[in-house]
N, CA, C and O of each residue as an XYZ file, in Angstrom:
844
protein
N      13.726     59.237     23.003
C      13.914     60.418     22.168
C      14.951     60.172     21.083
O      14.802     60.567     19.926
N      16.446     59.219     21.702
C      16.734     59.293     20.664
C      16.478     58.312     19.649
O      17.157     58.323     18.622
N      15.325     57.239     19.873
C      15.062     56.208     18.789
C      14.262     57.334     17.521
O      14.350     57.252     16.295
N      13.514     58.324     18.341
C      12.681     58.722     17.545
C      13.713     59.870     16.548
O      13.384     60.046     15.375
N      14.682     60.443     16.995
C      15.858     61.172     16.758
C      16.324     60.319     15.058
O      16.388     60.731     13.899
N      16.545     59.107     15.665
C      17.536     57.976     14.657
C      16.345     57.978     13.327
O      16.881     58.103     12.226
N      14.921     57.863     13.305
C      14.256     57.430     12.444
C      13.631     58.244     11.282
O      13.146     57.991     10.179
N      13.974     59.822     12.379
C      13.335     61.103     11.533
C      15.020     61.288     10.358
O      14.995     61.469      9.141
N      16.122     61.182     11.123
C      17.146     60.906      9.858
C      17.131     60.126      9.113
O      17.690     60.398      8.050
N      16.570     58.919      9.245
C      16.699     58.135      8.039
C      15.729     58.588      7.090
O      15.958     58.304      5.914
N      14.741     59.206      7.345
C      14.207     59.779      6.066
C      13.927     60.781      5.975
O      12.788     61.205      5.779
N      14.877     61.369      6.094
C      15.477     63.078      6.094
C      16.625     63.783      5.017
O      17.807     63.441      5.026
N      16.063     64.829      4.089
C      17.136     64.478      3.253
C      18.440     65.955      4.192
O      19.204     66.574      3.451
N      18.442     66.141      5.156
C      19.162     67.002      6.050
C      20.267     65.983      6.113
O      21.399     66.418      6.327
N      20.101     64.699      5.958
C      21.347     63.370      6.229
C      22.246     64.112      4.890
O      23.459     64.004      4.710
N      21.675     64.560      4.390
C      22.416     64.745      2.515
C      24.139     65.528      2.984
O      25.236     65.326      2.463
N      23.709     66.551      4.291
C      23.790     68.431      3.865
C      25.050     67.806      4.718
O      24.932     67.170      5.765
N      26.387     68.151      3.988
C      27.858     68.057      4.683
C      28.215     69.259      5.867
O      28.153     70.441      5.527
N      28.549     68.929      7.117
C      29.228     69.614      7.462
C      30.591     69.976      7.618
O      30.967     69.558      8.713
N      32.003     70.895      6.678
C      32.829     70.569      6.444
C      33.847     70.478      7.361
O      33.749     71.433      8.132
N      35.012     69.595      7.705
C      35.802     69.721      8.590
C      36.966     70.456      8.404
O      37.691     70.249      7.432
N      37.241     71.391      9.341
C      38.956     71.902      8.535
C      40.108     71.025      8.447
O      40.262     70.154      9.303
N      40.934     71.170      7.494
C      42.006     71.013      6.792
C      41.596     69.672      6.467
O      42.407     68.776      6.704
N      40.185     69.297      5.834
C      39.746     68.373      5.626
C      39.176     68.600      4.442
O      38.144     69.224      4.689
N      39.318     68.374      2.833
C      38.416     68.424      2.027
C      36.974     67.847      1.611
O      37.072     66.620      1.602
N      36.386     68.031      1.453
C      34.851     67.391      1.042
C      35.057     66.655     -0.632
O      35.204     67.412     -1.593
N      35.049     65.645     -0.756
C      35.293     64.983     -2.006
C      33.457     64.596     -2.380
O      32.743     64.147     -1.483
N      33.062     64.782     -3.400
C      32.289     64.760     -3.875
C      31.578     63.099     -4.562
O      32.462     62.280     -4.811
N      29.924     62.559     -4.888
C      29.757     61.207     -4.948
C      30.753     60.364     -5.760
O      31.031     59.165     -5.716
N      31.185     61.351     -6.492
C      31.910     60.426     -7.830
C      33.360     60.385     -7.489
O      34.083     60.281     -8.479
N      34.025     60.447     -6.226
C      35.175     60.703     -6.106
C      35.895     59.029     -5.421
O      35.461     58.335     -4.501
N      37.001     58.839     -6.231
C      37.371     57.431     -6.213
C      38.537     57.922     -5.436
O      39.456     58.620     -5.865
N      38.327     57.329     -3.881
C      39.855     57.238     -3.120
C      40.937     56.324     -3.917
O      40.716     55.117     -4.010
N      42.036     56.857     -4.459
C      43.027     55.696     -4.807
C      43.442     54.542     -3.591
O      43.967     53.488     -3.950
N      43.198     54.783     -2.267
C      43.672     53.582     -1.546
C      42.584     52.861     -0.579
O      42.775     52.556      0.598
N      41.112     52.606     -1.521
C      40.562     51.872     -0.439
C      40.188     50.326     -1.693
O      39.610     49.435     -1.071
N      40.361     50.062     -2.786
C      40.315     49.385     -3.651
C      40.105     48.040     -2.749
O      39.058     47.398     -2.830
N      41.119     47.678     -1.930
C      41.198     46.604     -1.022
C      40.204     46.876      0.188
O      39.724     45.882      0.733
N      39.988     47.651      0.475
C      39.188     47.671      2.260
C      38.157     47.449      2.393
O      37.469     47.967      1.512
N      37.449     46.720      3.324
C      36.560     45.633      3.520
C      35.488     46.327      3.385
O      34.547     45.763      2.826
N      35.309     47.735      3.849
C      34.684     48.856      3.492
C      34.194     49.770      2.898
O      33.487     50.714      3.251
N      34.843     49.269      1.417
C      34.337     50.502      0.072
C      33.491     50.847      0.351
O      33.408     51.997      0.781
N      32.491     50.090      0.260
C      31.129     50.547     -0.317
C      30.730     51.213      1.072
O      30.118     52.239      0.774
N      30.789     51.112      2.224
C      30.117     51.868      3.433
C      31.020     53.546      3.129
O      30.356     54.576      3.015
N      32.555     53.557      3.035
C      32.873     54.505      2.621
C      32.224     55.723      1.505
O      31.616     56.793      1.510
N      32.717     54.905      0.753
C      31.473     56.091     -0.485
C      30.028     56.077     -0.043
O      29.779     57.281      0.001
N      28.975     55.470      0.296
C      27.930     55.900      0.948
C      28.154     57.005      2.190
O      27.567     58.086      2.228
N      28.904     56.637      2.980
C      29.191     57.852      4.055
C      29.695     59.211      3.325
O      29.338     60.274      3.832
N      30.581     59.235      2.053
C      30.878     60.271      1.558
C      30.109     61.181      0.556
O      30.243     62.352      0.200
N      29.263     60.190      0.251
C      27.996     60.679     -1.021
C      26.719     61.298      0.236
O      25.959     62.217     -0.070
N      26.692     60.928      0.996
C      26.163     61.138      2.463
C      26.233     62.568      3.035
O      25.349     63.266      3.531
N      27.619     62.812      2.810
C      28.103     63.836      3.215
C      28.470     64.016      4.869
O      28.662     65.030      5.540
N      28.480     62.581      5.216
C      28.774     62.186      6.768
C      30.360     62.058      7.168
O      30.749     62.478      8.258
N      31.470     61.305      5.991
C      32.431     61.324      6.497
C      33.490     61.979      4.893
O      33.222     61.812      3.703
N      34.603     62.669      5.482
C      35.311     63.047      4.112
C      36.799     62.456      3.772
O      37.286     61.756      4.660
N      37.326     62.592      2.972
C      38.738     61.879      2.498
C      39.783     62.928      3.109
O      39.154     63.655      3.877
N      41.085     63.275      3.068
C      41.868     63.521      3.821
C      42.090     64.559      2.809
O      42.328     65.585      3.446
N      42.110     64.682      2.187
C      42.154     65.991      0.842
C      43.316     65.875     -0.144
O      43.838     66.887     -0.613
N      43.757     64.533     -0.488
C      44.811     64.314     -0.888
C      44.401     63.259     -1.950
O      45.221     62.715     -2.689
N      43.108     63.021     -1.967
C      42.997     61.529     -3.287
C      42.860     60.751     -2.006
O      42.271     59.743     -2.394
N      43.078     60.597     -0.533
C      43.507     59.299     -0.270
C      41.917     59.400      0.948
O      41.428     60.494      1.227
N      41.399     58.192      1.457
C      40.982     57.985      2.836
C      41.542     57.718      3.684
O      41.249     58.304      4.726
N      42.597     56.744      3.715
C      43.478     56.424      4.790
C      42.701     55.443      5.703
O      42.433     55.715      6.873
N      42.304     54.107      4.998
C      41.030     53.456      5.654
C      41.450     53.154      6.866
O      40.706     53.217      7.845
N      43.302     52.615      6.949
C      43.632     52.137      8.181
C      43.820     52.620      9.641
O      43.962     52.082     10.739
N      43.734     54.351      8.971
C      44.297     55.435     10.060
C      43.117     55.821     11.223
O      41.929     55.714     10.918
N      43.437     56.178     12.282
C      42.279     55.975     13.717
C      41.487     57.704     13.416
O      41.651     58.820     12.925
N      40.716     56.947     14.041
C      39.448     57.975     14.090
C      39.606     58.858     15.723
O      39.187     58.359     16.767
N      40.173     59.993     15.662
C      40.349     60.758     17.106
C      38.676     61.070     17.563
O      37.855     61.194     16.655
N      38.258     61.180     18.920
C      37.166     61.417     19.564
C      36.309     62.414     19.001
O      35.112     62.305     18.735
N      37.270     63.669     18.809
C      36.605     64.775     18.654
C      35.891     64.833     17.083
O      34.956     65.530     16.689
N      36.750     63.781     16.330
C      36.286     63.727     14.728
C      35.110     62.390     14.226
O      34.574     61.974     13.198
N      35.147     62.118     15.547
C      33.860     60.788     15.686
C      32.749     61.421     16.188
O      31.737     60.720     16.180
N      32.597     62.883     16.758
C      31.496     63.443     17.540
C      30.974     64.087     16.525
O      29.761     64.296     16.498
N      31.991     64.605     15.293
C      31.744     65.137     13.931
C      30.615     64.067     13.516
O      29.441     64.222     13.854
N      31.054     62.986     12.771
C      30.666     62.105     12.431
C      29.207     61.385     13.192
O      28.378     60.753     12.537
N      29.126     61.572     14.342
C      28.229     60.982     15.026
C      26.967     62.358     14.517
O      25.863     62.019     14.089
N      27.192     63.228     14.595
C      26.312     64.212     15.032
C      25.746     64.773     13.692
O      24.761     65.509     13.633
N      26.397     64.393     12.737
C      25.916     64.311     10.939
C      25.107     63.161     10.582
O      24.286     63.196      9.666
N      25.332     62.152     11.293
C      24.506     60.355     10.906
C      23.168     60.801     11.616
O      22.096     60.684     11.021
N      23.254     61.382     13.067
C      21.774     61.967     13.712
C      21.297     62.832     13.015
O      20.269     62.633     12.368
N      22.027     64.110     13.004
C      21.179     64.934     12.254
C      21.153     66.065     13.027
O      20.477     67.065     12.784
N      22.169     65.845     14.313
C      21.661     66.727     15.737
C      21.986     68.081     15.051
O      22.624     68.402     14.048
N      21.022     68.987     16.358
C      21.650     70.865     15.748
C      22.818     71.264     16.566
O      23.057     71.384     17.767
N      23.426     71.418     15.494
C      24.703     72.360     15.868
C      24.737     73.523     15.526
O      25.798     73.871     15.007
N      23.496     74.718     15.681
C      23.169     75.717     15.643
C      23.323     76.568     16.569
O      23.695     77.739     16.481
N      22.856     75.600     18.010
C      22.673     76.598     19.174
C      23.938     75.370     19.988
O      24.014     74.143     20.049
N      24.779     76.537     20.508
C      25.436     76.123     21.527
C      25.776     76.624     22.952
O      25.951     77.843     22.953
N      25.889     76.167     23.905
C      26.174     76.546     25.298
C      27.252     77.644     25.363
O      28.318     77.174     24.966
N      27.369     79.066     25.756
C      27.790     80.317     26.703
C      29.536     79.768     27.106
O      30.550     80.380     26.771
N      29.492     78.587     27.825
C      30.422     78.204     28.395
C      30.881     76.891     27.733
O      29.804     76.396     27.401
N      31.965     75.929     27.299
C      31.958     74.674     27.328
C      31.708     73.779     27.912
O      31.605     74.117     29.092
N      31.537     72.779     27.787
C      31.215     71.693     28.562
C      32.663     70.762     29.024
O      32.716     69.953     29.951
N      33.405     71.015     28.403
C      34.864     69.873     28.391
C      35.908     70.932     28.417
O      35.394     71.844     27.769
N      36.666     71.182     28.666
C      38.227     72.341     29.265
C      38.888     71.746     27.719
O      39.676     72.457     27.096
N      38.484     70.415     27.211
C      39.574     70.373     25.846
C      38.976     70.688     24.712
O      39.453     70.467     23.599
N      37.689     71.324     24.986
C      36.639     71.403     23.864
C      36.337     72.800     23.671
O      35.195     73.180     23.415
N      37.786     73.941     23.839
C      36.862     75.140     24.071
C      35.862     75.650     22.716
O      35.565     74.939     21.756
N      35.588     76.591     22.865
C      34.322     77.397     21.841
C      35.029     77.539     20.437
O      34.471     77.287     19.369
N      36.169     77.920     20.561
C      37.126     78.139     19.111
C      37.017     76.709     18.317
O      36.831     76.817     17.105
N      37.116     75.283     18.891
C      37.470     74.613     18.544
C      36.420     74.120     17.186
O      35.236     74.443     17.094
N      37.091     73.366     16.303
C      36.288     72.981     14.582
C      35.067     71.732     15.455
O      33.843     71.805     15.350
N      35.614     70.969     16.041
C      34.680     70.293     16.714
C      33.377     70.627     17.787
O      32.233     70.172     17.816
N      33.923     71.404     18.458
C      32.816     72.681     19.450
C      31.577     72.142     19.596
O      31.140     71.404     20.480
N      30.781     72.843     18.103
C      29.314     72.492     18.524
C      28.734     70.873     18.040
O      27.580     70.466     18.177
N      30.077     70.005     17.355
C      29.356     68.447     16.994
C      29.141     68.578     18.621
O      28.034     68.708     19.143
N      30.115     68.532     19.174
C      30.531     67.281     20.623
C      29.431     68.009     21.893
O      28.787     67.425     22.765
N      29.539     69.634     21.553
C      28.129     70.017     22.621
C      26.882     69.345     22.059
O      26.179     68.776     22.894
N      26.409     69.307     20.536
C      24.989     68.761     20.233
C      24.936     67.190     20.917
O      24.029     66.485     21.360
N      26.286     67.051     20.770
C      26.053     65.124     21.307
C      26.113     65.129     23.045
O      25.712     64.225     23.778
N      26.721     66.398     23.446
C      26.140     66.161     24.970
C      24.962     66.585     25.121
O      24.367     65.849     25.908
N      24.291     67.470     24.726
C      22.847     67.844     25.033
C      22.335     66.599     24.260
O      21.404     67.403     24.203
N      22.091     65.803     23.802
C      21.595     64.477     23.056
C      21.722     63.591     24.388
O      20.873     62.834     24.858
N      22.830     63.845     24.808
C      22.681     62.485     25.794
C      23.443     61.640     25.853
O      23.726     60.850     26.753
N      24.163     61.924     23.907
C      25.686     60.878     23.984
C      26.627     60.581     24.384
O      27.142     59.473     24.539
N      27.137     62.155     24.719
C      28.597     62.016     24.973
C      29.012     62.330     26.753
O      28.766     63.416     27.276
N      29.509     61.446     27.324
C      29.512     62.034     28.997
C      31.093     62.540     29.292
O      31.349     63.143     30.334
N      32.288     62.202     28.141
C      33.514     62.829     28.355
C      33.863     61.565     29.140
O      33.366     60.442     29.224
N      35.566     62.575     30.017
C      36.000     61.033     30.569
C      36.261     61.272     32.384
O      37.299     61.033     33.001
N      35.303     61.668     32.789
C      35.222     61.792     34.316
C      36.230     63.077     34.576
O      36.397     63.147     35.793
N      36.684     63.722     34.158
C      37.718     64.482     35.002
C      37.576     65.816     34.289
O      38.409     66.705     34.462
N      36.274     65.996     33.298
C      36.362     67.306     32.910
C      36.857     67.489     31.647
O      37.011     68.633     31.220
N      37.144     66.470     30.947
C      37.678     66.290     29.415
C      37.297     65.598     29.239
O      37.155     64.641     30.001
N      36.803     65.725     27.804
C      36.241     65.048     26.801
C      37.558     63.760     26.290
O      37.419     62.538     26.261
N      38.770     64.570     25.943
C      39.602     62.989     25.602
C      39.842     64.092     23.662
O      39.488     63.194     22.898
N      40.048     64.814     23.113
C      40.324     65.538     22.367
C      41.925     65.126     21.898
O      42.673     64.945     22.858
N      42.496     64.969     20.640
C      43.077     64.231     20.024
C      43.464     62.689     20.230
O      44.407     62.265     19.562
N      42.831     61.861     21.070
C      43.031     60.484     21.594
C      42.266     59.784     20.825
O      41.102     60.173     20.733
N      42.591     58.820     20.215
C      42.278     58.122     19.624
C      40.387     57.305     20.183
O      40.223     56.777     21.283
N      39.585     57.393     19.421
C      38.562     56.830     19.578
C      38.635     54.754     20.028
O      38.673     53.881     19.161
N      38.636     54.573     21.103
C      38.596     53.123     21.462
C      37.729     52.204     20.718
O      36.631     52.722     20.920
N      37.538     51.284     20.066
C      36.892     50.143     19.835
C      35.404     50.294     20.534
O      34.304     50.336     19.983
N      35.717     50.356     21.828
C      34.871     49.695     22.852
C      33.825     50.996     23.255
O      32.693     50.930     23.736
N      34.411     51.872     22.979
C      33.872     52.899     23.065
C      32.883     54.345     21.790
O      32.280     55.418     21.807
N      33.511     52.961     20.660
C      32.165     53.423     19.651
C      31.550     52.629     18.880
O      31.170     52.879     17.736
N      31.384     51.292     19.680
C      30.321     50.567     20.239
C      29.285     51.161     21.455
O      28.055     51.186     21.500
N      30.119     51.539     22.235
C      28.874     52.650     23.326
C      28.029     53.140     22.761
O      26.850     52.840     22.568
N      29.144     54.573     22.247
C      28.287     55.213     21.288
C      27.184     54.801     20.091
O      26.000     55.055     20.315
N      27.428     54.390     19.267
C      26.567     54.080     18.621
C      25.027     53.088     19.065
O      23.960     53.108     18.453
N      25.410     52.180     20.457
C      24.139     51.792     20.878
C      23.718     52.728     21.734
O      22.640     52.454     22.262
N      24.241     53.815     22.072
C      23.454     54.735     22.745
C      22.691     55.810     21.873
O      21.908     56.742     22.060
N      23.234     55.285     20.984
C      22.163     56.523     20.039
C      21.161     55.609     19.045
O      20.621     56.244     18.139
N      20.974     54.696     19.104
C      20.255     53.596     18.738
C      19.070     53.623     19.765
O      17.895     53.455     19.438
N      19.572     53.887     21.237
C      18.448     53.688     22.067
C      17.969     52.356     22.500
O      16.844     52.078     22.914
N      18.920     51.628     22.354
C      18.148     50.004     22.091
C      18.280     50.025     24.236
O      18.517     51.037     24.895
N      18.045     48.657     24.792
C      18.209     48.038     26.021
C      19.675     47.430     25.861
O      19.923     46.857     24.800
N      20.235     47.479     26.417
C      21.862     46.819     26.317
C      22.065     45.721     27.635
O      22.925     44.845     27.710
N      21.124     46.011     28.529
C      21.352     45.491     29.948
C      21.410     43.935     29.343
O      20.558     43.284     28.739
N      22.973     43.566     29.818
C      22.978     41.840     30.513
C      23.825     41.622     28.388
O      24.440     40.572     28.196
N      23.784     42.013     27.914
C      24.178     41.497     26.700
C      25.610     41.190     26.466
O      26.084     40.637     25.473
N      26.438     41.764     27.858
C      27.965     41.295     27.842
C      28.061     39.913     27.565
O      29.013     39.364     27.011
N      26.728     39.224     28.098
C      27.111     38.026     28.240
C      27.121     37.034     27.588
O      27.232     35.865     27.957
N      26.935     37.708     25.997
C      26.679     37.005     24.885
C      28.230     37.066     24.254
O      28.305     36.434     23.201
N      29.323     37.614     24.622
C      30.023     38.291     24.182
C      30.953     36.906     23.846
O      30.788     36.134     24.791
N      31.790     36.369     22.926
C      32.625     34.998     23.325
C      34.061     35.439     22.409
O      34.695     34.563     21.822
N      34.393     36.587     22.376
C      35.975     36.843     22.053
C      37.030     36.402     23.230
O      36.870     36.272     24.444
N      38.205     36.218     22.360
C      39.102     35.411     23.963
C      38.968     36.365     24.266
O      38.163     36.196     25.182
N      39.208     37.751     24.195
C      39.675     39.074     24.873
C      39.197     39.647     25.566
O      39.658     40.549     26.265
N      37.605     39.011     25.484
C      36.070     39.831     25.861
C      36.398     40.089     27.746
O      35.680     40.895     28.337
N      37.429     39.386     28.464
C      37.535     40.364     29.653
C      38.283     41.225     29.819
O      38.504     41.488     31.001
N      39.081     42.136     28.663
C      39.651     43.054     28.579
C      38.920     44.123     28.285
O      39.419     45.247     28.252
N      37.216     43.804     27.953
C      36.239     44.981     27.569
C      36.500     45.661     28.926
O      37.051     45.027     29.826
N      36.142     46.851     29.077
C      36.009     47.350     30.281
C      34.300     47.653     30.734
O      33.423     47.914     29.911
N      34.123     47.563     31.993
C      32.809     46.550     32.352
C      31.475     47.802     31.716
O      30.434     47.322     31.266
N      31.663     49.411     31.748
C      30.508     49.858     31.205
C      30.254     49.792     29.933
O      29.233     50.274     29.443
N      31.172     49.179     29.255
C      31.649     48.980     27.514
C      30.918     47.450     27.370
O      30.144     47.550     26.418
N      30.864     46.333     27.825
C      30.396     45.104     27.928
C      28.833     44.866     27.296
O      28.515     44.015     26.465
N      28.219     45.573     27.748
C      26.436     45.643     27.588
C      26.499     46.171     25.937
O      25.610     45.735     25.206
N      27.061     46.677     25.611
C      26.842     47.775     24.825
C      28.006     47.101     23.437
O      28.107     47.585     22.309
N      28.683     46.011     23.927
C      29.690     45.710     22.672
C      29.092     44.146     22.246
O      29.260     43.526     21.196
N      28.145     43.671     23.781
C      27.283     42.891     23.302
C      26.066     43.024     22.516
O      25.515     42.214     21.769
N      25.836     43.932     22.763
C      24.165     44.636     21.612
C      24.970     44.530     20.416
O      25.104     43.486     19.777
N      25.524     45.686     20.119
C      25.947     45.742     19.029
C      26.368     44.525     18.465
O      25.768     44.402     17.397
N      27.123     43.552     18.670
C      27.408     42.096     18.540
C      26.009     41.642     17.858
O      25.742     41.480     16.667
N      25.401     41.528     18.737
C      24.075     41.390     18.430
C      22.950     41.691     17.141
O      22.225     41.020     16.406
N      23.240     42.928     17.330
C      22.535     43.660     16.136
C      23.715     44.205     14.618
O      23.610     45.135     13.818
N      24.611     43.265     14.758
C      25.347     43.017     13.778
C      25.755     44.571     13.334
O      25.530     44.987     12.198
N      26.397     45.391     14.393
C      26.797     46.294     13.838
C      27.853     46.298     13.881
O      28.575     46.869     13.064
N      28.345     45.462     15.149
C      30.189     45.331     14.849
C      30.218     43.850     14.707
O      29.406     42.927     14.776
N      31.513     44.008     14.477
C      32.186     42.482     14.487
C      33.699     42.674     15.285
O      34.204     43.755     15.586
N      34.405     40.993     15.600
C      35.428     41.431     15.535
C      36.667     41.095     14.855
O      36.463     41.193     13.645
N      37.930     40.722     15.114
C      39.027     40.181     14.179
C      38.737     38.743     13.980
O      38.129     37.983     14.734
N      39.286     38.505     12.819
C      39.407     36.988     12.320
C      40.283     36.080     13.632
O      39.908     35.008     14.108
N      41.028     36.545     13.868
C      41.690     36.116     14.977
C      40.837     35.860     16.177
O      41.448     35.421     17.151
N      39.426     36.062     16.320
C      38.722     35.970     17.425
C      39.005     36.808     18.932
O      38.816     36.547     20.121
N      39.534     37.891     18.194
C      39.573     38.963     19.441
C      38.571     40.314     19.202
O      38.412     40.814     18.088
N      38.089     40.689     20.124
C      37.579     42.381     20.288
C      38.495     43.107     19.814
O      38.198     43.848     18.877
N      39.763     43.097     20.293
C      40.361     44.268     20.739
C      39.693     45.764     21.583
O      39.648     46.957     21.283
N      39.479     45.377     22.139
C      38.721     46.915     23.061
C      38.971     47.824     22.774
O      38.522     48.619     21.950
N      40.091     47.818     23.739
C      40.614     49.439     23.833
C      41.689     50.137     22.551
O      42.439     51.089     22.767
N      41.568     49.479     21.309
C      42.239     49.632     20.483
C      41.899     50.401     19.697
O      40.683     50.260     19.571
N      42.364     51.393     18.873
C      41.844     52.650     18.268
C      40.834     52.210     16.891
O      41.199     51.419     16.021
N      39.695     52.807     16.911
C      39.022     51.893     15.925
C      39.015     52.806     14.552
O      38.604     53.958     14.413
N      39.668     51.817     13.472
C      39.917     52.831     12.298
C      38.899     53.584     11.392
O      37.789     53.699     11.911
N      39.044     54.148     10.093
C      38.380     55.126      9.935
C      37.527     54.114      8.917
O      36.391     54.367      8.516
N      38.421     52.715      8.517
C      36.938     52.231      7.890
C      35.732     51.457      8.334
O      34.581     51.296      7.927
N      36.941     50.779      9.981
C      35.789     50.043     10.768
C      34.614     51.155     11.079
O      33.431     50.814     11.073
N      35.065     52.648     11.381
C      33.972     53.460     11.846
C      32.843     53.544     10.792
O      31.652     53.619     11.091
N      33.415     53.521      9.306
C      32.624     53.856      8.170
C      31.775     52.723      8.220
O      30.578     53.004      8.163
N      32.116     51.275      8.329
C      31.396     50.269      7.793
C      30.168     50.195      8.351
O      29.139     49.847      7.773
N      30.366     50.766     10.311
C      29.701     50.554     11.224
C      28.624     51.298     11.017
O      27.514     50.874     10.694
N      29.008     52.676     11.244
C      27.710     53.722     10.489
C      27.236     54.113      9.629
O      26.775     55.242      9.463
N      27.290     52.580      8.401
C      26.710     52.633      7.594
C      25.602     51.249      7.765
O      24.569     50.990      7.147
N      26.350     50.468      8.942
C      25.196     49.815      8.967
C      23.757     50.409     10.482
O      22.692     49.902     10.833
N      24.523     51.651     10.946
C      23.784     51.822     12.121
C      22.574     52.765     11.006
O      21.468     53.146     11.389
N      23.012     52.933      9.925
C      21.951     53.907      9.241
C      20.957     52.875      8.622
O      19.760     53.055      8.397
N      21.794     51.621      8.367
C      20.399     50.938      8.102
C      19.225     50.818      8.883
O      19.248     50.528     10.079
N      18.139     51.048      8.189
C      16.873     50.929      9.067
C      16.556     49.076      9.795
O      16.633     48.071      9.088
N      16.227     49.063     11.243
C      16.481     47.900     11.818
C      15.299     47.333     10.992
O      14.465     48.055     10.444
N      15.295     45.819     10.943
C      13.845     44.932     10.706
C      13.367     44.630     12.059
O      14.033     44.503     13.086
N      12.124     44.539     11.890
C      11.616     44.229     12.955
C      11.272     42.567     13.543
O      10.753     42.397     14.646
């Protein structure tokens, strides 16, 4: 469901339609961040922003280096799908996610999707920094691909610091060239993954795969 999910967005112009974040401005196609000139990422950036998938900080700036929190990656995730955040659940699903919250209905559309399972104890994980390793999950889980056994392609020194349900899934992606990792030849896992590694990534998860 969700391969078929991933393919009706790519040629959907609903990918266009911004959903805005608070105390977050919406910068428009022609809008030049003064501080991404250097980041490995321009160009996935302004596509995500002409997109209307990810926005600048409302200041002129992106802040390519600064981490992407959970709840603002479920934003982001749930604009690249396309999911509805129209209808939402009576009750929450996560104790850190109540109904008031700006995030609310991304992170319920991505649990009714299938994406998001929270972190065992009844929370979602709401201002914590989004892990490396963990949006690599995400994103091959909404890809839909097979992940089974692909840890083992994995050859960063660090790669046994992945944590083991993160492994399958940081090897796909490896794989299907959606991540990479440091020049230094590490993953870094559990390390907060920034706002341009997120951009670069889901701009290549929007590319349509070859077959």
């Amino acid at each position: 469901m969700l391969r078929n999910t991933l393919m009706k967005v790519l040629s959907s112009a609903a990918l266009l339609s911004a959903i805005a974040v608070p105390a977050v401005s919406a910068e428009t196609a022609t809008t030049q961040f003064s501080d991404i000139a250097g980041s490995y990422a321009k160009d996935a950036i302004n596509e995500l922003v002409e997109k209307g998938i990810v926005n600048g900080r409302g200041d002129g700036k992106f802040d390519p280096s600064g981490k992407i929190e959970r709840q603002d990656f479920a934003i982001i995730l749930a604009k690249a799908l396309g999911l509805d955040v129209s209808s939402t659940p009576t009750s929450p699903t996560f104790s850190d996610v109540p109904s008031d919250s700006y995030a609310y209905a991304s992170v319920e559309a991505a649990v009714k999707a299938g994406l998001i399972k929270g972190q065992g104890d009844g929370t979602f994980g709401t201002g914590s920094n989004l892990s490396r390793q963990d949006m690599a999950v995400l994103f091959v889980r909404a890809l839909g691909v097979d992940s089974q056994g692909k840890g083992s392609i994995l050859k960063f020194s660090d790669a046994s610091s992945i944590s083991d349900y993160a492994k399958d899934a940081v090897g796909a992606a490896v794989e299907l060239g959606l991540i990479n990792g440091g020049t230094d030849g590490k993953f870094d896992p559990k390390g907060g993954a920034a706002r341009e590694a997120v951009a670069l990534v889901a701009s290549r998860f929007l590319t349509p795969r070859r077959s």
